[in-house]
ZAMARGU-4260 file (C-alpha; in steps of 0.2 Angstrom, whole numbers, plus 5000, padded with zeros to 4 digits):
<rodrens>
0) 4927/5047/4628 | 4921/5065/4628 | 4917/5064/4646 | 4937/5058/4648 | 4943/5073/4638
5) 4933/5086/4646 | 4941/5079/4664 | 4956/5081/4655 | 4952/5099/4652 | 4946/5103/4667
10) 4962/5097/4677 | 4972/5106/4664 | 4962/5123/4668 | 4962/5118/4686 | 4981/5116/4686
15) 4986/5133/4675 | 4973/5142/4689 | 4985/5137/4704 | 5000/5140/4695 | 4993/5157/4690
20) 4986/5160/4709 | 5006/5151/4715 | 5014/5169/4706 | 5001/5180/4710 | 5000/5178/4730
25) 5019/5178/4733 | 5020/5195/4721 | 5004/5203/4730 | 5013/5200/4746 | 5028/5209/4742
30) 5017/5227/4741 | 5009/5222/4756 | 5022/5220/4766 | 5030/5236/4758 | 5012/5244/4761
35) 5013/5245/4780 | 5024/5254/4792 | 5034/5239/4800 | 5041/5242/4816 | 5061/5243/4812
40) 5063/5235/4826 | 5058/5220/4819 | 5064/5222/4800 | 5080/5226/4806 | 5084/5208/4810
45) 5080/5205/4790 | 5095/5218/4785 | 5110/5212/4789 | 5116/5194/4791 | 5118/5184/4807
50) 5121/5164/4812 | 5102/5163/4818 | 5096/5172/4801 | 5104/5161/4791 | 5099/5146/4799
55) 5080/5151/4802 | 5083/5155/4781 | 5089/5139/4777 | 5076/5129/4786 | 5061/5138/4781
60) 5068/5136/4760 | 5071/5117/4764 | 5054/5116/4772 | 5046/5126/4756 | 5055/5115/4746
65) 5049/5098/4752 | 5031/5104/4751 | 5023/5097/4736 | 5016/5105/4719 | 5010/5123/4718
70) 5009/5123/4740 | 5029/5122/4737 | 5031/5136/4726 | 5018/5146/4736 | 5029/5143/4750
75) 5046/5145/4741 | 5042/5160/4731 | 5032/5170/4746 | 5045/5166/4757 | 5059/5175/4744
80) 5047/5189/4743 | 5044/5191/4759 | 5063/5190/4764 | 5066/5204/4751 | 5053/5216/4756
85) 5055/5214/4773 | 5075/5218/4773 | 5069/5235/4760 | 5055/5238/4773 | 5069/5242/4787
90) 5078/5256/4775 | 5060/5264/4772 | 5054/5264/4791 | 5073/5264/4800 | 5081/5282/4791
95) 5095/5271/4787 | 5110/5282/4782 | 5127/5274/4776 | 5140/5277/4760 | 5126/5275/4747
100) 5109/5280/4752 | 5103/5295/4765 | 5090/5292/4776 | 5084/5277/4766 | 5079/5281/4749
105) 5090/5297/4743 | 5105/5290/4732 | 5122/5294/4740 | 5140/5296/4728 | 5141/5279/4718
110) 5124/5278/4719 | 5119/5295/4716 | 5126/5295/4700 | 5115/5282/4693 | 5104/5290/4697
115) 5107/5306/4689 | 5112/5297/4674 | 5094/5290/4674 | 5087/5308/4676 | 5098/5315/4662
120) 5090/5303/4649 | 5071/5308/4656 | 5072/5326/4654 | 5083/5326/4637 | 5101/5328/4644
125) 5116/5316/4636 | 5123/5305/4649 | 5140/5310/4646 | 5140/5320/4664 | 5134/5305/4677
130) 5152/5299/4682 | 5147/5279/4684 | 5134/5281/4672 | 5146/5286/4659 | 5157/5268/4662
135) 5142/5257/4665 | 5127/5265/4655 | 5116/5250/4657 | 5111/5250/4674 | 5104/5271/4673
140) 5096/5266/4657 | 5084/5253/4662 | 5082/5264/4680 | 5075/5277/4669 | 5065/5264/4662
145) 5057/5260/4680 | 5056/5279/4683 | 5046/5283/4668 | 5034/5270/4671 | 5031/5275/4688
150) 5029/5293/4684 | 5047/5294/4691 | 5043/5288/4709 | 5060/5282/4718 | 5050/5274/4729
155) 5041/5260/4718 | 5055/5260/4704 | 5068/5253/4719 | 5053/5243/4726 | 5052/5234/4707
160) 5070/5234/4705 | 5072/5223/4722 | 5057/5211/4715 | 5064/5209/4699 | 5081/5204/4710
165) 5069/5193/4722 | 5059/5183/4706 | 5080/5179/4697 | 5085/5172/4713 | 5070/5161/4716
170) 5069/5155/4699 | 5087/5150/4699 | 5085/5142/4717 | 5070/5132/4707 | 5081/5126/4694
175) 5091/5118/4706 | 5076/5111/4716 | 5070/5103/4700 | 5088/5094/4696 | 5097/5090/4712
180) 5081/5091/4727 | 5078/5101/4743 | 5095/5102/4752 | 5104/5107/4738 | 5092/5122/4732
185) 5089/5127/4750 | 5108/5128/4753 | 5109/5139/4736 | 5095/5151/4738 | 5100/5155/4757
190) 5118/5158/4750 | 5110/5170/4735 | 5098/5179/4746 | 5112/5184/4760 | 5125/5188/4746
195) 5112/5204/4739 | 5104/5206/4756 | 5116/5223/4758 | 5112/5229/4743 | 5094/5229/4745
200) 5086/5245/4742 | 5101/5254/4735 | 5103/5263/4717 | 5117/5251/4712 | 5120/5241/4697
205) 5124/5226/4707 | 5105/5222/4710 | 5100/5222/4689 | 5116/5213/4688 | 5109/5201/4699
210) 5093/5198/4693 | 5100/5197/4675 | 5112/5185/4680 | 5099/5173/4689 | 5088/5174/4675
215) 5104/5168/4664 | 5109/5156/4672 | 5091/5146/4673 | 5090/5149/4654 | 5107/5141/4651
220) 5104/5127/4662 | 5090/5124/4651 | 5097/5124/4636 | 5110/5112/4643 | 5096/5100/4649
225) 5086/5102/4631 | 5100/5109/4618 | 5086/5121/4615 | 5095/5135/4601 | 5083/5148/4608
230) 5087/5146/4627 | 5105/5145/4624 | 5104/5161/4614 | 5093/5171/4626 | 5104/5166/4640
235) 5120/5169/4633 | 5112/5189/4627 | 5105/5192/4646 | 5120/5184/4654 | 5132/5197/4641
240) 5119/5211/4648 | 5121/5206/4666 | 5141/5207/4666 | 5140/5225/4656 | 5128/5230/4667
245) 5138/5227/4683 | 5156/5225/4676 | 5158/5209/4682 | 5168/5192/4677 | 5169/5193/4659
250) 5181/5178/4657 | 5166/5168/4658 | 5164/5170/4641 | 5179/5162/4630 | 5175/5147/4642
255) 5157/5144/4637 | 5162/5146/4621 | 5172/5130/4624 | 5158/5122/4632 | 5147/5128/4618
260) 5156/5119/4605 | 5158/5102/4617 | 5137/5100/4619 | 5133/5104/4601 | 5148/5094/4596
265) 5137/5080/4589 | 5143/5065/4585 | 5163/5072/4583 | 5172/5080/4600 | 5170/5097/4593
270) 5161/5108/4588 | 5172/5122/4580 | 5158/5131/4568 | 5145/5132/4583 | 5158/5139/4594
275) 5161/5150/4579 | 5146/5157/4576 | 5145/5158/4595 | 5161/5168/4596 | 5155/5181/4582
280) 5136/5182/4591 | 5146/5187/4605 | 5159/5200/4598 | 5144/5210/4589 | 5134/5209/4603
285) 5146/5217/4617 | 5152/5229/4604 | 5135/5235/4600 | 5129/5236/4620 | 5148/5242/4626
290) 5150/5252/4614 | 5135/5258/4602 | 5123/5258/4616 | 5130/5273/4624 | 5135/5285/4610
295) 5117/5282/4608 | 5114/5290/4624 | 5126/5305/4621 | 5142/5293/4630 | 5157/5297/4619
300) 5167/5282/4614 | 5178/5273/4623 | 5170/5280/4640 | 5163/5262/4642 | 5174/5253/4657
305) 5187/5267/4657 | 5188/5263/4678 | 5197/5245/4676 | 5213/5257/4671 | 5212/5263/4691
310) 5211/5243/4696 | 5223/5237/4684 | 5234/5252/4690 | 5232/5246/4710 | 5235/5226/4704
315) 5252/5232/4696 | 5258/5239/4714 | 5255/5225/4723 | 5235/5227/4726 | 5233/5242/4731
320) 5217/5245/4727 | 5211/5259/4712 | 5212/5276/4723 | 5231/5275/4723 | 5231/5278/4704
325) 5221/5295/4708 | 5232/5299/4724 | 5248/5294/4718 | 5246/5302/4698 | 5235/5315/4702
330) 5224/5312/4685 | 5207/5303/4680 | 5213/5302/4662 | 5211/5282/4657 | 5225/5283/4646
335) 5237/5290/4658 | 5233/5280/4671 | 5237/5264/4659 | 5253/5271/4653 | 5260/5276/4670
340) 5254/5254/4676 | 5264/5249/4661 | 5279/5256/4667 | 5276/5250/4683 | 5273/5234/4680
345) 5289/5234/4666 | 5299/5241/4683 | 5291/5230/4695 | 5282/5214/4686 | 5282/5202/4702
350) 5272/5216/4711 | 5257/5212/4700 | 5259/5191/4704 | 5257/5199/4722 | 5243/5209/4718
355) 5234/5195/4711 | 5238/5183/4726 | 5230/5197/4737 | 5215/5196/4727 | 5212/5180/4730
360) 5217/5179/4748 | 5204/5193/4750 | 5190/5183/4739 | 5190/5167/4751 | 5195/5174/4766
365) 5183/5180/4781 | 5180/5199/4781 | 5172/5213/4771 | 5180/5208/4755 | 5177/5191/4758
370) 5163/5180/4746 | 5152/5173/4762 | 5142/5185/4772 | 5149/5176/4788 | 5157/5195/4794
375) 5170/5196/4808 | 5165/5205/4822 | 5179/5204/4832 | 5194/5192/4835 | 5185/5178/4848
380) 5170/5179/4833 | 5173/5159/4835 | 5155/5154/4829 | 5162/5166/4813 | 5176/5158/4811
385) 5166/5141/4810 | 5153/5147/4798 | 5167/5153/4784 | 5176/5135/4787 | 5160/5127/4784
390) 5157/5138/4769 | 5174/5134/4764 | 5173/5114/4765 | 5157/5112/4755 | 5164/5126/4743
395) 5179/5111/4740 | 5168/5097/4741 | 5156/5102/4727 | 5167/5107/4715 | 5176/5089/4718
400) 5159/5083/4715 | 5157/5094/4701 | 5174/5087/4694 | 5168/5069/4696 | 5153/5071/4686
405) 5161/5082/4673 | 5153/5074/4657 | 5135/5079/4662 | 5131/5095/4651 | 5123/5104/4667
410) 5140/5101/4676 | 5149/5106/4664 | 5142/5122/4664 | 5143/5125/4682 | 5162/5119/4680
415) 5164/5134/4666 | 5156/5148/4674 | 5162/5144/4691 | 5179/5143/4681 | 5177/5160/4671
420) 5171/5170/4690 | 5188/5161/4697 | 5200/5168/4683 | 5191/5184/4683 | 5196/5189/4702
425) 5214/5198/4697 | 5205/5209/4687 | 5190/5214/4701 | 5200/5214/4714 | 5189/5214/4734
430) 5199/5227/4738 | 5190/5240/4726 | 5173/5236/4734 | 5172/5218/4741 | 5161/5204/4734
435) 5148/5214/4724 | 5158/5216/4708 | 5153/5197/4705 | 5133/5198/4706 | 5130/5196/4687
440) 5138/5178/4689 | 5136/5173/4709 | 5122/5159/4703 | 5140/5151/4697 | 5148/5150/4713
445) 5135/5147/4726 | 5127/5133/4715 | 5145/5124/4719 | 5145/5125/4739 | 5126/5120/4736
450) 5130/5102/4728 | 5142/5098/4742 | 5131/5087/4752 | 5128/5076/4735 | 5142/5064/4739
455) 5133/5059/4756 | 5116/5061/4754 | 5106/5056/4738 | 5097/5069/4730 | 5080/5069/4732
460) 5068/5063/4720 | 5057/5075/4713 | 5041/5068/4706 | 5028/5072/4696 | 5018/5082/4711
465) 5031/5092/4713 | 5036/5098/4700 | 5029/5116/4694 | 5021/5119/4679 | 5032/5115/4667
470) 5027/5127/4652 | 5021/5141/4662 | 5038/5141/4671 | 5045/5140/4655 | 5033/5156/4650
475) 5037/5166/4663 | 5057/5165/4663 | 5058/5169/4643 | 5047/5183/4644 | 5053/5190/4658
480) 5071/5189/4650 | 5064/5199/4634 | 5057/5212/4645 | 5070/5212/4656 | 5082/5216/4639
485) 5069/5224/4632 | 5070/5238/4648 | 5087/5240/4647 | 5092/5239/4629 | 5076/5250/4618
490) 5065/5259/4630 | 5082/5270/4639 | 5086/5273/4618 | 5068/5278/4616 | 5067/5289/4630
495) 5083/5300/4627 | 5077/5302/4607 | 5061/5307/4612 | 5064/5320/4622 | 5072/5336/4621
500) 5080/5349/4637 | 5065/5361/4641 | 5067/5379/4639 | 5065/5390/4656 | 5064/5408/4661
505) 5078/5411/4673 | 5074/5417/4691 | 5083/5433/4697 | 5091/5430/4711 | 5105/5443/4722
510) 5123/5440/4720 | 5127/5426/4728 | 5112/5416/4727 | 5109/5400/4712 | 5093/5402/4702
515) 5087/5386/4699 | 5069/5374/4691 | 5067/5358/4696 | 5053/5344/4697 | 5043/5337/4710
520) 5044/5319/4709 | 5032/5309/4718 | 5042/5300/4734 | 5057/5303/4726 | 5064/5313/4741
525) 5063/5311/4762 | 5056/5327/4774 | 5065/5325/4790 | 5052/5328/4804 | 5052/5333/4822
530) 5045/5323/4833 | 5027/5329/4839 | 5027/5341/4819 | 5021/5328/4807 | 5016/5308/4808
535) 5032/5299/4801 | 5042/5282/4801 | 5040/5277/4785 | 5049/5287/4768 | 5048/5302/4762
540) 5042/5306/4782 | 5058/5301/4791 | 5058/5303/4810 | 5074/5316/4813 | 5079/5304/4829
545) 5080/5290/4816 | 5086/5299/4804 | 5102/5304/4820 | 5102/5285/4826 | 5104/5277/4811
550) 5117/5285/4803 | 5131/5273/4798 | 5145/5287/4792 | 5141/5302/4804 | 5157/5303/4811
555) 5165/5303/4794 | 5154/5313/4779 | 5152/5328/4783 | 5139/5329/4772 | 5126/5317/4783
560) 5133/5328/4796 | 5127/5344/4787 | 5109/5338/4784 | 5107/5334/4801 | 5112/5348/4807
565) 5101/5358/4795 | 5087/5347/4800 | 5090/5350/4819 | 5092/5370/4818 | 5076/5370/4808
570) 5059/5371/4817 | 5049/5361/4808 | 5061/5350/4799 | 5069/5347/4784 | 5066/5343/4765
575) 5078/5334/4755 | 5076/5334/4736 | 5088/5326/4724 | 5087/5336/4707 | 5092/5340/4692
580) 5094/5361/4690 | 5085/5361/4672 | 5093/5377/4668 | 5108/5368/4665 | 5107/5351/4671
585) 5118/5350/4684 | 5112/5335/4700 | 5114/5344/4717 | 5103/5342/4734 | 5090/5355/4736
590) 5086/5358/4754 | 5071/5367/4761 | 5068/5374/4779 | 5048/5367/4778 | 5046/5348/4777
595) 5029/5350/4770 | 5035/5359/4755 | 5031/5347/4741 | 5014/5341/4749 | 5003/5356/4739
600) 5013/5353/4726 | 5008/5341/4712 | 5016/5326/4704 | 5030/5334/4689 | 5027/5351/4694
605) 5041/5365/4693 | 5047/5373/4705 | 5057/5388/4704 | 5069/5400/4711 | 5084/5406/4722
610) 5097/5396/4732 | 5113/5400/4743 | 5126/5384/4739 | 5135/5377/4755 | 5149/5365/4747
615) 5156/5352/4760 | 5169/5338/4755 | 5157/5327/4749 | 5143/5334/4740 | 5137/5354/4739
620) 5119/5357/4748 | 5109/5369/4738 | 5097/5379/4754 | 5082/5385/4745 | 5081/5403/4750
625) 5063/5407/4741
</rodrens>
């Protein structure tokens, strides 16, 4: 008997120790990857989406998927890792320029000012002065979070930031392994990865959303499976943080509180109590992150969201996106712009039915603005055009599926949040930025095309050697939830209170010239090199001809076009430095006529001194003159 036992034991051990090595291996290969200098020439086919991409995608997760046991999850799990480090590899080695990063790390307008906001907090400023960062607090809290534990590198804190994306999506694509088989989680987690592929590497709120989302959505689906109070709770917090961190489909919400009171309904129809408690949970839970959360960061009240007043303001004028409300009024005051919407709409109230038609037609249709990544090159794109209809036709056929097996308490829940994302387009129109308003909750909508094939083909039985270790799995997406929330909600909180603006003696400079002090953080700019000056092709050292080739929005910012040709006049080169002047923490770009500036200088160090200001229409350049 104790022979028996100890077998047990041993098999037990022996299964924890692959499960362990089955999340170790995938995670280790993600910073290797990121540790070499890949060719562009070959990461670049990673970046952005084509027919051959997607196909070779979806194979390889089918394949993964069909392997058995901890060889599946290996497979599955390094081949996400491997997917998403390979598309951040090509903005690190390519000098990949476009409307929110430069030369593939700096953080570029929207993105910029999360980042500032994340800098505010780390050197004791309030983030009342970090335009995004003032509506959407979440996102440059937990990034300060990821910059104070890497010593405020860019570099590994966006490195982090894209695994924590990487690990959500797997996990949910898991979920959907274990209940409906191979075909349908491939289908979903080739959909996921090429919905976040472009926002891979960039400073946006999108990619925590993201993650947050995935992690949500598994910990519901849990909780629907095992009416597990914890679960449901857990998921229902991180799915509240993942909307408010990228203001996404908020109308999710009243419906799971429907859905809610059906699966704890008991032996009635339903539940009204739970769905009150539920409902209560809820309200005290955004008011305290929507609200409470960023007075506690110096954000005055009512800041929180103030940009929906521009899109509410383009949807009564017949979808015309947010920037008429500033060109037309002339004002960013929220409460102008909702007063002059009103009017418009009290004038003109079929105009907003037209607006929201447009939102839709610009949701499902093919394009930029469109859901699927399938992007139209040109008119005779045909194989495009084929792509979106497929997209389109298991879109219909899973939610007709979905419909059929409405009274399973997992379909249910897909039914609901697919429901809440469709009921929430209106109000995040495409138009305003395309389909990355709805990351927090994109797990809903791909898991619907996913189950398509389910009325043909029967799902595929997962066994007993297949499945992954059940409690470890379990483990691993509760804790990384807390410390996910844990990031986002306390440390950011901890970090502004426990630090305090520094005091600095002022440099003189001559009349014209802007003292400044600011801190050299570790990879957390790019030196633009010459060829034959420096070894580069891999950030901070960018190659200049990179740096020139790769430049999306040349012939439109002048500010890209500034930079490289400050970068060409110079000898040497050019470094770029994103920094807060501490004298009175104002966010410009420090340039410097010596690419090798920062190299005898250590991690945190101040530097000091003079600057001449050179303002173009996008963003001033601050030339360090000594």
């Amino acid at each position: 008997m104790k022979v028996t036992e100890s077998v047990a034991v041993a098999r037990v051990n022996q299964k924890r120790e692959l499960w362990v090595i089955s999340l170790v291996v995938p995670l280790s290969l993600f910073w290797v990857i990121l540790a070499f200098t890949i060719p562009d020439s070959f990461s670049g086919y990673f970046f952005a989406y084509s027919l051959s991409l997607f196909l070779l995608v979806w194979l390889l997760y089918y394949i993964s998927f069909k392997l058995l046991g901890n060889y599946g999850v290996v497979a599955g799990f390094g081949l996400t890792m491997i997917l998403f480090a390979l598309t951040l590899s090509y903005r690190w080695t390519s000098g990949y320029s476009d409307n929110f990063v430069i030369g593939g790390l700096l953080p570029y307008k929207d993105a910029k000012n999360y980042y500032l906001g994340a800098k505010l907090l780390l050197n004791g400023f309030p983030l009342n002065r970090a335009g995004q960062s003032t509506e959407r607090p979440l996102f440059p809290g937990f990034l300060s979070t990821l910059l104070l534990i890497t010593q405020q590198n860019l570099k590994i804190a966006l490195a982090i930031l894209v695994q924590f994306a990487g690990i959500g999506s797997y996990l949910a694509a898991r979920k959907i392994f274990k209940v409906f088989g191979a075909l349908s989680a491939s289908i979903f987690a080739v959909f996921l990865y090429f919905y976040i592929q472009p926002l891979i590497g960039l400073t946006m709120s999108e990619l925590i959303g993201f993650a947050a989302g995935c992690f949500a959505f598994v910990l519901l689906s849990q909780s629907a499976e095992t009416l597990n109070g914890f679960d449901l709770a857990l998921g229902i917090l991180t799915l509240l943080i993942a909307v408010s961190a990228r203001a996404g489909a908020f109308l999710i919400f009243p419906l799971l509180l429907l859905w809610i009171g059906w699966i704890y309904r008991g032996s009635g129809r339903f539940s009204i109590k739970i769905a009150i408690y539920v409902a209560i949970g809820l309200a005290v839970g955004y008011f305290l992150v929507n609200s409470v959360y960023g007075q506690l960061l110096g954000i005055p009240s009512g800041s929180s969201f103030s940009n929906f007043s521009y899109a509410l303001y383009g949807q009564v004028r017949g979808g015309t996106g947010w920037h008429s409300a500033i060109e037309e009024l002339g004002t960013r005051e929220p409460s102008d712009v909702y007063r002059a919407a009103f009017r418009f709409f009290l004038a003109h109230p079929f105009s907003l039915v037209i607006g929201i038609m447009k939102s839709y037609w610009d949701f499902f249709l093919p394009g930029f603005s469109g859901i699927f990544a399938f992007g139209i090159n040109g008119q005779d794109d045909w194989l495009t055009y084929v792509m979106w209809g497929l997209g389109m036709i298991f879109l219909a056929g899973g939610l007709l599926w979905l419909i059929r097996h409405a009274r399973s308490r997992l379909v249910s829940l897909f039914l609901v949040g697919f429901a809440g994302m469709l009921l929430s387009i209106p109000f995040l129109p495409p138009i305003d930025g395309g389909s990355r308003f709805y990351a927090s909750t994109m797990p809903f909508f791909f898991v619907v095309p996913s189950l398509a094939l389910n009325w043909w083909i029967e799902k595929d039985k997962v066994g007993k050697s297949s499945t992954w270790y059940a409690p470890g799995n379990l483990t691993v997406l509760r804790l990384g939830s807390i410390l996910l929330l844990t990031s986002i909600l306390i440390i950011p909180v901890l970090i502004f209170h426990g630090k305090s603006p520094l005091s600095f003696n002022t440099p003189i400079c001559a009349s014209g010239q802007q003292a400044f002090v600011i801190r050299a953080d570790p990879a957390s700019y790019i030196d633009l090199i010459s060829g034959g000056t420096k070894t580069c092709g891999m950030v901070p050292d960018v190659c200049l001809a990179d740096f020139a080739k790769n430049g999306t929005q040349g012939p439109v910012d002048d500010f890209y076009r500034d930079l490289l040709s400050l970068a060409r006049t110079s000898k040497a080169g050019l470094c770029i430095m994103p920094a807060i002047n501490l004298l009175d923490g104002q966010f410009h770009y420090f340039v410097a006529d010596d690419p090798s500036i920062l190299n005898s200088i250590s991690s945190g160090q101040v530097i000091s001194g003079c600057a001449i200001e050179t303002c173009s229409k996008n963003q001033s350049i601050f030339q360090i003159i000594h």
